[in-house]
C-alpha positions as CSV (number, residue, x, y, z in Angstrom):
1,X,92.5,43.6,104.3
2,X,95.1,45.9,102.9
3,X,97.7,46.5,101.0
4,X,101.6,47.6,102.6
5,X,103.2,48.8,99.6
6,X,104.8,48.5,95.8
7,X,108.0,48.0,94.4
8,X,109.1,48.3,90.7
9,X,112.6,47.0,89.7
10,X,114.0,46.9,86.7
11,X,115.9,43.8,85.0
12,X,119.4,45.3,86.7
13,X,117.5,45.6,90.0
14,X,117.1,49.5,90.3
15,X,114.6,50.2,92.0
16,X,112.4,52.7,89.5
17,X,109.4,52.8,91.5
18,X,108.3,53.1,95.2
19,X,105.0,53.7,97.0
20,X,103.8,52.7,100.0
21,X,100.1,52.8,101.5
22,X,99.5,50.9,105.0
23,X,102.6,50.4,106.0
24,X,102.3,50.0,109.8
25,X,106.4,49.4,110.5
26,X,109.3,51.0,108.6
27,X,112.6,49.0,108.1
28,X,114.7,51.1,109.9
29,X,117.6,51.2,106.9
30,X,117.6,53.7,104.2
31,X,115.7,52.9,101.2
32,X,118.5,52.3,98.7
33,X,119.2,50.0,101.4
34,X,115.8,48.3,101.5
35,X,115.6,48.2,97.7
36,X,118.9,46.2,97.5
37,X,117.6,44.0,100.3
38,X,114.1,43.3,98.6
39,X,115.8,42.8,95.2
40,X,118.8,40.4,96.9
41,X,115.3,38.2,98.1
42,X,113.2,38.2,95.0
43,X,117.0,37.1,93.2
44,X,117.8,34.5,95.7
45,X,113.6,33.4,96.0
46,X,113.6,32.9,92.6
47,X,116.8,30.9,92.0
48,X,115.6,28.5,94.4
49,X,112.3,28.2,93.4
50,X,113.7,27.2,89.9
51,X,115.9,24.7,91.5
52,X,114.1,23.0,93.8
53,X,110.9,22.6,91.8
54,X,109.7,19.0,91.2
55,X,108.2,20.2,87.8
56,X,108.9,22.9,84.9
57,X,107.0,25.6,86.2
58,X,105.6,28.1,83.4
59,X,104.5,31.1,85.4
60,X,108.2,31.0,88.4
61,X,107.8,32.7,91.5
62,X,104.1,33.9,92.1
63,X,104.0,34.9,95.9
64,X,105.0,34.0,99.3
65,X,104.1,34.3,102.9
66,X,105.2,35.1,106.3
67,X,102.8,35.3,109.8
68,X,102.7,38.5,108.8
69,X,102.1,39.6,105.5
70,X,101.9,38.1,102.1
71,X,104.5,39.2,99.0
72,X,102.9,38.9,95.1
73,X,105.6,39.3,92.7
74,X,104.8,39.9,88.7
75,X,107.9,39.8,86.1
76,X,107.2,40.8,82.6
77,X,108.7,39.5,79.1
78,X,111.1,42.5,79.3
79,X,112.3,42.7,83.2
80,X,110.3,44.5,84.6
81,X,109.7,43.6,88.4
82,X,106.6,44.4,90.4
83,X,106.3,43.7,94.3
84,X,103.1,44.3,96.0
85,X,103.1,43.4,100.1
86,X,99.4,43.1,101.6
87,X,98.2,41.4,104.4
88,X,97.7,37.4,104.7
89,X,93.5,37.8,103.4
90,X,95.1,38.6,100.0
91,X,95.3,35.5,98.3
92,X,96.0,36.5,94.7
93,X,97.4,39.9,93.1
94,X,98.8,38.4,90.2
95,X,95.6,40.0,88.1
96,X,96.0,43.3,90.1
97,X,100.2,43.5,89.0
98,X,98.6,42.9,85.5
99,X,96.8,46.0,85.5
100,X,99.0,48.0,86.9
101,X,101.6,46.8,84.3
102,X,99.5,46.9,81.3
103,X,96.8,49.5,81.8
104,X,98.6,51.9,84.1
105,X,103.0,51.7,83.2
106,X,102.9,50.7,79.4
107,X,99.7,53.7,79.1
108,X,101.3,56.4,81.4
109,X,105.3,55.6,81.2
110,X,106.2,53.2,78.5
111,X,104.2,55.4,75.8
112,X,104.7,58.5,77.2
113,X,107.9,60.4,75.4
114,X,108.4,62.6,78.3
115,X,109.0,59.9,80.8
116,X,112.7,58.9,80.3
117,X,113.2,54.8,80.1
118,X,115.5,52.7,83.0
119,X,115.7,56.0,85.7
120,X,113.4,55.8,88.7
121,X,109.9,56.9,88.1
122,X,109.0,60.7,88.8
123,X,105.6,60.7,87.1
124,X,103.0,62.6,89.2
125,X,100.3,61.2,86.9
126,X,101.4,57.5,87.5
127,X,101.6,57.9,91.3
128,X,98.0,59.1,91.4
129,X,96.9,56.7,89.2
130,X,98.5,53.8,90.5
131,X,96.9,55.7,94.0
132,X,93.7,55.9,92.8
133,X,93.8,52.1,91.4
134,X,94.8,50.4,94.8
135,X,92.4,52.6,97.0
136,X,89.5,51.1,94.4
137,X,90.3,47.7,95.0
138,X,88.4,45.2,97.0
139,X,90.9,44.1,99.0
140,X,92.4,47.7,100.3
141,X,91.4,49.4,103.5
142,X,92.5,52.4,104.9
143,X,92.4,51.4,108.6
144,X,93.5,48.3,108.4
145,X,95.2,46.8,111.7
């Protein structure tokens, strides 16, 4: 079990955020590049999930898989994006996206004066704390294959 990496976008699709953990195989693009890509998917994933849905569904777009890897995807009330990619034993992140959102980005960004809104993230304190949070979860392993 393990956990690849996290993305934060913001409603325009910036990417503010990026961190990555077990991440066995690299994209071979840039990252601005991969950033579009991943946001061009979640867009395009989420428009057709809203289409194509027999029924109005409250909580949208939770998560996908592939034979690979699983993605969980959180969007808050004001835009905010968060894309966690872990392996296929992962069943549910939604409660972990949470967290991060509301106990580590509103405490350590949103609140914080110093940390100017809507550019990418430069916080040293929210990169180890968001470090130190996905190393303590259950599902995270530092060998993983």
């Amino acid at each position: 079990m393990t956990v690849h990496n996290l993305y934060i976008f913001d409603r325009n699709g910036s990417c503010l955020f990026y961190s990555e953990w077990n991440r066995k195989k690299q994209a071979g693009i840039s990252k601005d590049e991969e950033f579009k890509l991943m946001y061009g998917m979640l867009f395009s994933i989420r428009s057709f999930v809203s289409k194509m849905s027999p029924q109005d569904m409250k909580d949208g777009f939770l998560s996908f898989q592939t034979s690979k890897y699983r993605l969980h995807y959180y969007e808050t009330a004001s835009g905010l994006k968060f894309v966690m990619n872990t392996d296929l034993s992962v069943s549910n992140a939604r409660d972990t996206l949470q967290h991060i959102y509301s106990n580590l980005y509103v405490d350590l960004v949103v609140k914080n004066p110093l940390v100017p809104s809507c550019q990418p993230l430069d916080s040293e304190l929210f990169g180890t704390r968001l470090d130190s949070f996905i190393r303590s979860l259950p599902y995270y392993s530092p060998r993983a294959a």
